[in-house]
PAZAZA-199615 format. One record per residue (C-alpha): residue in three letters; residue number from 1; x, y, z. Coordinates in steps of 0.5 Angstrom, whole numbers. Example, Ala and Ser with C-alpha at 12.3 -4.5 7.8 and 13.67 -1.06 7.14 Angstrom:
+--------+-----+-------+-------+-------+
| residu | num |    px |    py |    pz |
+--------+-----+-------+-------+-------+
|    ALA |   1 |    25 |    -9 |    16 |
|    SER |   2 |    27 |    -2 |    14 |
+--------+-----+-------+-------+-------+
This chain:
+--------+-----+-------+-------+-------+
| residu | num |    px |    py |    pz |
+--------+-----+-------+-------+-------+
|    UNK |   1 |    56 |     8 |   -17 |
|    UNK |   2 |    56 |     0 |   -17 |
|    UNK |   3 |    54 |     0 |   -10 |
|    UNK |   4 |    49 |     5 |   -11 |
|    UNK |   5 |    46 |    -1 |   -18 |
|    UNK |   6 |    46 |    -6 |   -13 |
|    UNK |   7 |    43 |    -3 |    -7 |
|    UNK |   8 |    37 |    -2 |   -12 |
|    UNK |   9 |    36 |    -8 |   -15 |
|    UNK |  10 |    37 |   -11 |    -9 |
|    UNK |  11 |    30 |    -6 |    -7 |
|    UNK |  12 |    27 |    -8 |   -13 |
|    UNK |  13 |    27 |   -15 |   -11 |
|    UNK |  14 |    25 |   -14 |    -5 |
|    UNK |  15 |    20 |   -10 |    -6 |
|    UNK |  16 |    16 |   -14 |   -12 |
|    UNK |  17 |    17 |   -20 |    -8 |
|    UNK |  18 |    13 |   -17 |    -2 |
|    UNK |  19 |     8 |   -12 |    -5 |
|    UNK |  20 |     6 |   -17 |   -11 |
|    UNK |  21 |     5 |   -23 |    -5 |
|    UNK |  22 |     2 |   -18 |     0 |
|    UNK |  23 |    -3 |   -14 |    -5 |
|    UNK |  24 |    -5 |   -22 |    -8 |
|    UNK |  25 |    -6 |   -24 |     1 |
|    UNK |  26 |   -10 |   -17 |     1 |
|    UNK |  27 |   -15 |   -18 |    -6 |
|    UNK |  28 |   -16 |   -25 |    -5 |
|    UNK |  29 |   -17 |   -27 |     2 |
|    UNK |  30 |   -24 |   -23 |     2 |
|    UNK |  31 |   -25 |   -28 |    -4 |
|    UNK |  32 |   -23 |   -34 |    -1 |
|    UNK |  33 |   -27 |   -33 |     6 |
|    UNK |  34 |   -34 |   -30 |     2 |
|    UNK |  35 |   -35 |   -36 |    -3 |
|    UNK |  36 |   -31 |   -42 |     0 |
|    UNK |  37 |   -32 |   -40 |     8 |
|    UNK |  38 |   -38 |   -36 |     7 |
|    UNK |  39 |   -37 |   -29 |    11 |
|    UNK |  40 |   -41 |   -24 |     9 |
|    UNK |  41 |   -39 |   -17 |     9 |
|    UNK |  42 |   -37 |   -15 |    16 |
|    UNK |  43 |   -34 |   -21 |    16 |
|    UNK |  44 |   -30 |   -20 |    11 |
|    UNK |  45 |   -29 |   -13 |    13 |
|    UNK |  46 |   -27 |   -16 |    20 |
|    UNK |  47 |   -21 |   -20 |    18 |
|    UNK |  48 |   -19 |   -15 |    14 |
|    UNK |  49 |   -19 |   -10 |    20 |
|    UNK |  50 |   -15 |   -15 |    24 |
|    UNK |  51 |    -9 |   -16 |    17 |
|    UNK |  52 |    -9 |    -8 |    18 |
|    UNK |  53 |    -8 |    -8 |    25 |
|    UNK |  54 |    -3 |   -13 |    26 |
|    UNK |  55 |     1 |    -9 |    21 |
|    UNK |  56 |    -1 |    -3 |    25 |
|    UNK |  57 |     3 |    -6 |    31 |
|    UNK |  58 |     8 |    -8 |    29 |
|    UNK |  59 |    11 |    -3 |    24 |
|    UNK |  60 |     8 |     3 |    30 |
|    UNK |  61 |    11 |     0 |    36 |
|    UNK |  62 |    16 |    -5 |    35 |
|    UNK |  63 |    19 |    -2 |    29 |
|    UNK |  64 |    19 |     5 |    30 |
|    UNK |  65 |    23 |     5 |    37 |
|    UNK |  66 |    28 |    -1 |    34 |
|    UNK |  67 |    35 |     2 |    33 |
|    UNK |  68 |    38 |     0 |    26 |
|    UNK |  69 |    42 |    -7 |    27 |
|    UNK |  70 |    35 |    -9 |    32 |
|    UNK |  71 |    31 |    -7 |    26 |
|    UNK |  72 |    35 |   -12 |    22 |
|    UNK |  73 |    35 |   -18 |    25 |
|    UNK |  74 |    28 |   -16 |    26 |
|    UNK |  75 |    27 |   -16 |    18 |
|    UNK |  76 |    30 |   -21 |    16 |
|    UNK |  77 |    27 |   -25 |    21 |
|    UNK |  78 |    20 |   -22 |    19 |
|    UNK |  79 |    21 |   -25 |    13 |
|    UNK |  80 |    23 |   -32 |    13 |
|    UNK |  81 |    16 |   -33 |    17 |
|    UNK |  82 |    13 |   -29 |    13 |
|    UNK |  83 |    15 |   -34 |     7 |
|    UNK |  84 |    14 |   -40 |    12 |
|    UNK |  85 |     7 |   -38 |    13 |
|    UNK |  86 |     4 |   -35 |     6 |
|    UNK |  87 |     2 |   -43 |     3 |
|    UNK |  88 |    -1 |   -45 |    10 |
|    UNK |  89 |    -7 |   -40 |     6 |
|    UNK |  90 |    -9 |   -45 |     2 |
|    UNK |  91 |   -12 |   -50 |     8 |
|    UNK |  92 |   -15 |   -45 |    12 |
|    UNK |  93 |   -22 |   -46 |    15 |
|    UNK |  94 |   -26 |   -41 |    19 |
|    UNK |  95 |   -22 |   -42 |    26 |
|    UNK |  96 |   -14 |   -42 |    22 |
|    UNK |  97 |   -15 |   -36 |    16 |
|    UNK |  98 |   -16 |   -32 |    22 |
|    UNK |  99 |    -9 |   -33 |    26 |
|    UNK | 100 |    -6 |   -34 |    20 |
|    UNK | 101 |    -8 |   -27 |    18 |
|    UNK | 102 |    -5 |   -24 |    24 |
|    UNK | 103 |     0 |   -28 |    24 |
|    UNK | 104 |     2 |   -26 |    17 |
|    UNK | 105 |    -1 |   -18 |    18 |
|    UNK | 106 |     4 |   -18 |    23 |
|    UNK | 107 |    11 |   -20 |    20 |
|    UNK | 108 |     9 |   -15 |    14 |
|    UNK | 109 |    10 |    -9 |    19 |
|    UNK | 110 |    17 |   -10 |    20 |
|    UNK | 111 |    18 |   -11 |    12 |
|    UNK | 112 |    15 |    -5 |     8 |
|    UNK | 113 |    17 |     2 |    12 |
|    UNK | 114 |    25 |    -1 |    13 |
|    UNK | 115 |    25 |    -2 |     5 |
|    UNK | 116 |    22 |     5 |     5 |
|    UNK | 117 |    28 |     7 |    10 |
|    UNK | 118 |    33 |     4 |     6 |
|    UNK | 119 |    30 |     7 |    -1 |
|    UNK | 120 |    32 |    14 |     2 |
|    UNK | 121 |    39 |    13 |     5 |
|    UNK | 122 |    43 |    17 |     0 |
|    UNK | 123 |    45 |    24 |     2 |
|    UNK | 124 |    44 |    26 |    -5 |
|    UNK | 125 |    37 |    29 |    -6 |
|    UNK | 126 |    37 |    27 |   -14 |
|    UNK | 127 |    40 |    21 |   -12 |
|    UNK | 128 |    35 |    19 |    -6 |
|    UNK | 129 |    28 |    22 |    -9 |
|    UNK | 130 |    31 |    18 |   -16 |
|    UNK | 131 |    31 |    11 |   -11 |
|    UNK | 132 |    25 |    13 |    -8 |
|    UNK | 133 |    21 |    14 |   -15 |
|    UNK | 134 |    24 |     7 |   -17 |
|    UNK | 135 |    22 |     4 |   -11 |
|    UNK | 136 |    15 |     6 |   -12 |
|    UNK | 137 |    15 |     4 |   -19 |
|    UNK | 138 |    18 |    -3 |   -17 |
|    UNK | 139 |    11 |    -3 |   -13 |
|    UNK | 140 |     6 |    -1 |   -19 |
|    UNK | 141 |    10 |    -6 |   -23 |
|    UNK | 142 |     9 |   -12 |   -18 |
|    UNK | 143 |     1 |    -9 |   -17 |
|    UNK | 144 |     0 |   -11 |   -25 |
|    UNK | 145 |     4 |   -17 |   -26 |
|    UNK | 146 |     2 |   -20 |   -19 |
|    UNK | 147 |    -6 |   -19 |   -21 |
|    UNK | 148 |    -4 |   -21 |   -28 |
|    UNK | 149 |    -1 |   -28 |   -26 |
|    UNK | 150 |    -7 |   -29 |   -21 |
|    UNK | 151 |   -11 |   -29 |   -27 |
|    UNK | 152 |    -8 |   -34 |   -31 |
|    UNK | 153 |    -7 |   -38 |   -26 |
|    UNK | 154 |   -14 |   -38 |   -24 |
|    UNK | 155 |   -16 |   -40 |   -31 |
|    UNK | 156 |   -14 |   -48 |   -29 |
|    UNK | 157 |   -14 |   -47 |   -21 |
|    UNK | 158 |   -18 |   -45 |   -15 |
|    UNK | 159 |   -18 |   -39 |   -11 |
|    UNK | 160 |   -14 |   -44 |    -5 |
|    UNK | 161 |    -8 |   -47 |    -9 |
|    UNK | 162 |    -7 |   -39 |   -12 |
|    UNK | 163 |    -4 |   -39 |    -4 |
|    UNK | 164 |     1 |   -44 |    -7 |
|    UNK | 165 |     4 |   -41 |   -13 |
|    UNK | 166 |     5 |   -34 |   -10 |
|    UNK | 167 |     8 |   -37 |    -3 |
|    UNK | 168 |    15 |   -37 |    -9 |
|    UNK | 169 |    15 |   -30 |    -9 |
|    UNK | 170 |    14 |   -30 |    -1 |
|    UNK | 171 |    21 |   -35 |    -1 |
|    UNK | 172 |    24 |   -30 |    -6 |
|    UNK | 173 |    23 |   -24 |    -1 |
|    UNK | 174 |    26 |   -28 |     5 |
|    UNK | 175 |    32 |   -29 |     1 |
|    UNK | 176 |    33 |   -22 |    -1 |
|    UNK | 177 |    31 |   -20 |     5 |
|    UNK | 178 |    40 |   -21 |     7 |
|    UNK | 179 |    42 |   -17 |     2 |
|    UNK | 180 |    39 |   -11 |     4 |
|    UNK | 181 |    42 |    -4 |     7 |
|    UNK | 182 |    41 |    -1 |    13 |
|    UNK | 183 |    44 |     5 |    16 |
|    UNK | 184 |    51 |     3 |    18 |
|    UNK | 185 |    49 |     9 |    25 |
|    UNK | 186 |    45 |    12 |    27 |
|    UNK | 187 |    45 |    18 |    31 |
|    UNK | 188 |    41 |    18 |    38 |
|    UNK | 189 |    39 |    25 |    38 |
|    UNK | 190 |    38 |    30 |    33 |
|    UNK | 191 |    41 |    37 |    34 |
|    UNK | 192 |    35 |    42 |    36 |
|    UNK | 193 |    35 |    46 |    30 |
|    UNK | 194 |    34 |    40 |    26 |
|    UNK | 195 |    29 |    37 |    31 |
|    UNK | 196 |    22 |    37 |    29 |
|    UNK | 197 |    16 |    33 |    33 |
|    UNK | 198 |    14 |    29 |    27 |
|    UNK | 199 |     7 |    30 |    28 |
|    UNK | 200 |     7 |    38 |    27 |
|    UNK | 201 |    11 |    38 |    22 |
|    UNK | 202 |     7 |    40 |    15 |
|    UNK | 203 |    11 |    36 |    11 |
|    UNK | 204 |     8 |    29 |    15 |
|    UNK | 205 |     1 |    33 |    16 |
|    UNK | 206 |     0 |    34 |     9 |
|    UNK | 207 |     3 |    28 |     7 |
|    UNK | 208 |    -2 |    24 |    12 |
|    UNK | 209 |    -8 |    27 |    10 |
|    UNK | 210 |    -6 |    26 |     2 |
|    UNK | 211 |    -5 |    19 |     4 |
|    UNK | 212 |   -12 |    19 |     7 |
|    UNK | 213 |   -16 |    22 |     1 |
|    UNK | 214 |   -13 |    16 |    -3 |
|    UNK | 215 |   -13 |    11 |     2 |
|    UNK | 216 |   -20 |    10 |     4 |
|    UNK | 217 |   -23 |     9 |    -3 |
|    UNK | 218 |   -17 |     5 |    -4 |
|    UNK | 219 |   -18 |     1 |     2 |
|    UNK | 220 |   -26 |     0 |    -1 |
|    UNK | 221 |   -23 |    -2 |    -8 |
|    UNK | 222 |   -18 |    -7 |    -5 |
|    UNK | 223 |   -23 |   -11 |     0 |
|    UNK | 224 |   -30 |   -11 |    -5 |
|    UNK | 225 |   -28 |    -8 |   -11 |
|    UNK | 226 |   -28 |   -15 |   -13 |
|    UNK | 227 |   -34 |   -18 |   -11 |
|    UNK | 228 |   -37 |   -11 |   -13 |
|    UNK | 229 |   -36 |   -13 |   -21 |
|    UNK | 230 |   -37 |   -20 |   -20 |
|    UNK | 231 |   -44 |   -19 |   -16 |
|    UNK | 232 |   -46 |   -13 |   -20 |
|    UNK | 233 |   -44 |   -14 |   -28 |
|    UNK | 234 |   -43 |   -23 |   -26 |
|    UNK | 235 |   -36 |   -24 |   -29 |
|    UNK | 236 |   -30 |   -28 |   -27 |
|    UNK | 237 |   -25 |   -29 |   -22 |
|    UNK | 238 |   -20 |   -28 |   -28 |
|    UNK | 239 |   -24 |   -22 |   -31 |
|    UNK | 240 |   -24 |   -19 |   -23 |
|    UNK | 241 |   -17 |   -19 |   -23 |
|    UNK | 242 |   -15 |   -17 |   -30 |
|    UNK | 243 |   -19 |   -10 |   -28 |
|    UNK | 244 |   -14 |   -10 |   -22 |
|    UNK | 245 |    -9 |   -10 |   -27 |
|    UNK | 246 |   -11 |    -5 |   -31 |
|    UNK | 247 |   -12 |    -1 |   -24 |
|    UNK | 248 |    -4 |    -2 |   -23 |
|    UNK | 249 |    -2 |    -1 |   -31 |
|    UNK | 250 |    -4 |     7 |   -30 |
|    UNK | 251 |    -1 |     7 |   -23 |
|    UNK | 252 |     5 |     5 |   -26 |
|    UNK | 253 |     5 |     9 |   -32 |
|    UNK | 254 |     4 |    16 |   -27 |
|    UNK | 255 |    10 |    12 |   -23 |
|    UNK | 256 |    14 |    12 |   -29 |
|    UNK | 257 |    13 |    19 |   -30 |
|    UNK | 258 |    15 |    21 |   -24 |
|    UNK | 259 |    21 |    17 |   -24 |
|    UNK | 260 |    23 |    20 |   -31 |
|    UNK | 261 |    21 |    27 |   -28 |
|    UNK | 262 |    22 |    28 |   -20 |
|    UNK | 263 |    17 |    32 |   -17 |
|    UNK | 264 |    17 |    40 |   -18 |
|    UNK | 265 |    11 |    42 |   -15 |
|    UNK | 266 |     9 |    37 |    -9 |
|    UNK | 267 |     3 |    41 |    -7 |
|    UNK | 268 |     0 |    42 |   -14 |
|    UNK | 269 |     1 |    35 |   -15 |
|    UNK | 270 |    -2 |    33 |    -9 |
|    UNK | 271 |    -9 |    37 |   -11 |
|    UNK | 272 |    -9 |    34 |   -17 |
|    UNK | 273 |    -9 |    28 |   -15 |
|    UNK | 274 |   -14 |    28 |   -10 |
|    UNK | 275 |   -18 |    32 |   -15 |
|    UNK | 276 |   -17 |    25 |   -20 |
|    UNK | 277 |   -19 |    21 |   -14 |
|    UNK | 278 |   -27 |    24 |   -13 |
|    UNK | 279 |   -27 |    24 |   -21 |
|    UNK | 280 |   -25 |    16 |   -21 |
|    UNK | 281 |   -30 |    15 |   -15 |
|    UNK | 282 |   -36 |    19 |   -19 |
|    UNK | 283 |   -35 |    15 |   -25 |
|    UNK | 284 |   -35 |     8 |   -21 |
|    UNK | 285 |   -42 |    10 |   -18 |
|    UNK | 286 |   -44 |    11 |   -25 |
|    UNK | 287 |   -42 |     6 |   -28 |
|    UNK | 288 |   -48 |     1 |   -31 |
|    UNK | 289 |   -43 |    -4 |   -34 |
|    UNK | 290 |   -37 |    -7 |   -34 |
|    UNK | 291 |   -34 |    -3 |   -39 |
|    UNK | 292 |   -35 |     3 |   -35 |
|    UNK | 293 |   -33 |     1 |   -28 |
|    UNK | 294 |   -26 |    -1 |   -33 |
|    UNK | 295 |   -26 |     5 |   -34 |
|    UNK | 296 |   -27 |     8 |   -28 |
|    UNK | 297 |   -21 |     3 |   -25 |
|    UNK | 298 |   -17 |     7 |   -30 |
|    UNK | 299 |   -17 |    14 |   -28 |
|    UNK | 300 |   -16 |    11 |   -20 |
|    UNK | 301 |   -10 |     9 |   -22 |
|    UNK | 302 |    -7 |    15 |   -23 |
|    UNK | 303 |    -8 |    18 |   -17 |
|    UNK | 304 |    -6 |    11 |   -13 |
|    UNK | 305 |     1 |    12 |   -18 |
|    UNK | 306 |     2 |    19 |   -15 |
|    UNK | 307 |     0 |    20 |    -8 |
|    UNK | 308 |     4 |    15 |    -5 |
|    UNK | 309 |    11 |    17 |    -8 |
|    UNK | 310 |    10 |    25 |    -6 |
|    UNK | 311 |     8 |    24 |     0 |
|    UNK | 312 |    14 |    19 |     1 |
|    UNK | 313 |    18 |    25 |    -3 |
|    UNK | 314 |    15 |    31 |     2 |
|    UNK | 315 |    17 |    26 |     8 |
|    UNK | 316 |    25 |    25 |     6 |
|    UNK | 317 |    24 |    32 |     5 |
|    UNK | 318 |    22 |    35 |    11 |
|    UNK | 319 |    26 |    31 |    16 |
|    UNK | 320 |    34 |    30 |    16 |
|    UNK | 321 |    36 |    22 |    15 |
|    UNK | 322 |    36 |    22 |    24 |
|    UNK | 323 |    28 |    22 |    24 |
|    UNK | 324 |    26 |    18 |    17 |
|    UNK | 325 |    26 |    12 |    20 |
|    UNK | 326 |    21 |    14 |    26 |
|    UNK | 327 |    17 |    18 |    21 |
|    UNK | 328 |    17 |    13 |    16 |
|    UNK | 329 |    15 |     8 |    21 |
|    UNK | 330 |     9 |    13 |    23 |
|    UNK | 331 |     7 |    14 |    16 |
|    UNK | 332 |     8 |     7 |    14 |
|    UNK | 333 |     3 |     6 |    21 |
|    UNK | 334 |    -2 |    11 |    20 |
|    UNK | 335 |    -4 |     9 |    13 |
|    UNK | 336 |    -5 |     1 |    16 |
|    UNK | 337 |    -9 |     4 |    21 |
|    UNK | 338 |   -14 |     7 |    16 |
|    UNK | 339 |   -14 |     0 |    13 |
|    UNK | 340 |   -16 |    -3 |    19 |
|    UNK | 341 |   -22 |     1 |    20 |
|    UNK | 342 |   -24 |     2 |    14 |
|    UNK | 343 |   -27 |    -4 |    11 |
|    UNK | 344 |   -30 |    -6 |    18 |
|    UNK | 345 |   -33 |     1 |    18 |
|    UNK | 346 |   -35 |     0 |    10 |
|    UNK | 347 |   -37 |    -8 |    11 |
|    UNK | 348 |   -43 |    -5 |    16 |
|    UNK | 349 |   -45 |     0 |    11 |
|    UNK | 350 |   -45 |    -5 |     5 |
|    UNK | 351 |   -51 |   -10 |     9 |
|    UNK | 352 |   -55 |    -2 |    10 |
|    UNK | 353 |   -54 |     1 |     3 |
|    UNK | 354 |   -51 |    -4 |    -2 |
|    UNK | 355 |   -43 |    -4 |    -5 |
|    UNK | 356 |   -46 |     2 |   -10 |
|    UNK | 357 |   -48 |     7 |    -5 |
|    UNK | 358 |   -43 |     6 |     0 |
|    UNK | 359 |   -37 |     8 |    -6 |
|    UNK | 360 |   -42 |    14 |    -6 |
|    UNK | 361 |   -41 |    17 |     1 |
|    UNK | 362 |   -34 |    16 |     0 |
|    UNK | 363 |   -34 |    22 |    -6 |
|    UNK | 364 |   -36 |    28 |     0 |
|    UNK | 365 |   -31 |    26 |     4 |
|    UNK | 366 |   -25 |    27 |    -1 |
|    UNK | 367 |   -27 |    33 |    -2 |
|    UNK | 368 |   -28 |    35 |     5 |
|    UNK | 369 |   -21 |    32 |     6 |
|    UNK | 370 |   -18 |    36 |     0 |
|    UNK | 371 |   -20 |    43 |     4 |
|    UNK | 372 |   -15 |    40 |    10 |
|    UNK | 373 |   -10 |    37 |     4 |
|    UNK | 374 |   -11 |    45 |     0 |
|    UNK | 375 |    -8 |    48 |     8 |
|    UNK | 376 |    -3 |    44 |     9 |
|    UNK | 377 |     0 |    44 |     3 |
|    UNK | 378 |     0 |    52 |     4 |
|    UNK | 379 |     4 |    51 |    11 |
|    UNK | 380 |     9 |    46 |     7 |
|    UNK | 381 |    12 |    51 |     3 |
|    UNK | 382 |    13 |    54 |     8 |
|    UNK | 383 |    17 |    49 |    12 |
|    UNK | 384 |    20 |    45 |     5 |
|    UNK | 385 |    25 |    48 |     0 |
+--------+-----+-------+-------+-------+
């Protein structure tokens, strides 16, 4: 039980350091580059993409294939860079932010899917599924607490010396990052009746395509959501990120929850969340002030607390613990490919339609996905007890 206790406080801390500093880089970078280097929205798309995509490679190509004490060294190596290179934001110019932006993507690659792997290590499956709800929990915690700081420290400072500060969160994760538990062995070959290629398993397909109905929206509000409410309803920098504040508190409150009470039904949970997804997008669109457009950041919140642990939770489940690095890599992988494209893709359409009409498209296309989701999940009953 103690070593149990310390290996997940030693998750959570990892994981606050991380995903608070990491989501601060994310929401803040497009800030910095549009109203103190003066990008315009493809630009700023761009740099996103490159952030994503270096994150893609690392965790996808490097990670994925790395046996347990490689991937060690390579953790924590990752994160003392990652710590060393984070305060470097605060005196970027146009040539250095982006170099800095794939130098920092690329060591956050080999961070987030071995904190994932090292959640779901016990063999016990209340025990892992427990774990991995706290996990996620940790990350809803550091989404609303990190955005909180930001606020306040951006009432006194600028957009550059915020890097500052939250480069203590990158020392923190560096310090953490020894502490943390890998698989003592692991096998090199799985026995063929529990081999299952990762990408046609329905468990991984299921938990991909819920990911993406979530992740493209997300992706969208991440990168312009701020300049969206700044632009349209002419607030503050403070009053942005307290909206992401209020986006992670209901996030977290679905997290608690879930932590509460694990998962029952995964693919009622899945096509629920979706469903809450198109509702928050519609209420956006239509929002014509910034008490609406808080709303609508309220209910998109639930399905961003939801989505990420079932698919986490249907992943565990459907593959033994020999394939969950490989298959958490991958998933990990794919949904920073989705965030690598996305904001280009999305920058392009903002210059043609405005930031409004371009969250408006993305309504359709979960609802297209959503059909896909509903066969999946099918297929996963089948195939996840």
């Amino acid at each position: 039980m103690a070593n149990i206790l310390y290996s997940v406080l030693m998750i959570i801390s990892m994981t606050f350091s991380v995903r608070a500093s990491n989501n601060m880089l994310a929401t803040t970078i497009p800030l910095l580059v549009k109203y103190n280097l003066g990008f315009n929205e493809i630009l700023i798309g761009l740099i996103s993409a490159v952030f994503s995509l270096s994150t893609f490679f690392m965790s996808g190509f490097v990670n994925a294939n790395l046996k347990s004490k490689e991937r060690r060294v390579l953790f924590i190596f990752s994160s003392i860079v990652y710590a060393v290179l984070f305060p470097f934001f605060s005196m970027v110019n146009y040539v250095s932010v982006w170099i800095l932006s794939i130098a920092t993507g690329f060591v956050l690659g080999a961070l987030m899917p071995n904190i994932i792997t090292s959640s779901s290590l016990y063999e016990d499956k209340k025990v892992r599924e427990r774990i991995i709800s706290i996990y996620t929990l940790t990350l809803s915690l550091s989404l609303i607490i990190g955005p909180a700081i930001e606020s306040i420290i951006l009432t006194k400072f600028t957009l550059r010396q915020s890097f500052i500060f939250f480069a203590i969160f990158g020392v923190l994760a560096a310090i953490t990052s020894f502490f943390i538990k890998f698989p003592e062995k692991e096998s090199e070959k799985v026995s063929s009746d529990r081999r299952t290629p990762i990408f046609k398993n329905a468990g991984f397909r299921a938990s991909v395509i819920n990911n993406l109905i979530y992740n493209v929206p997300f992706a969208m509000i991440t990168v312009f959501g701020g300049i969206y409410a700044k632009e349209s309803f002419h607030v503050s920098y403070s009053i942005v990120t307290i909206l992401f504040s209020l986006f992670f508190s209901t996030s977290f409150l679905s997290r608690l929850i879930f932590t509460i009470k694990p998962p029952n039904n995964l693919p009622f949970q899945m096509i629920m969340s979706a469903i809450l997804t198109a509702l928050g997008l519609s209420i956006l669109v239509l929002s014509n002030n910034i008490v609406i457009y808080a709303v609508s950041f309220l209910i998109l919140g639930i399905p961003h607390g939801l989505t990420y642990p079932l698919s986490l939770v249907a992943i565990t489940r459907a593959f033994p613990p020999e394939q969950r690095n490989k298959a958490n890599s991958y998933f990990f992988s794919v949904l920073t490919a989705i965030g690598t494209f996305i904001p280009i893709l999305f920058g392009a359409v903002i210059e043609l339609l405005g930031i409004r009409l371009t969250f408006a498209i993305i309504i359709p296309f979960v609802l297209i996905f959503l059909i896909f989701l509903r066969k999946e999940t099918s297929r996963m009953k089948a195939e996840i007890p």
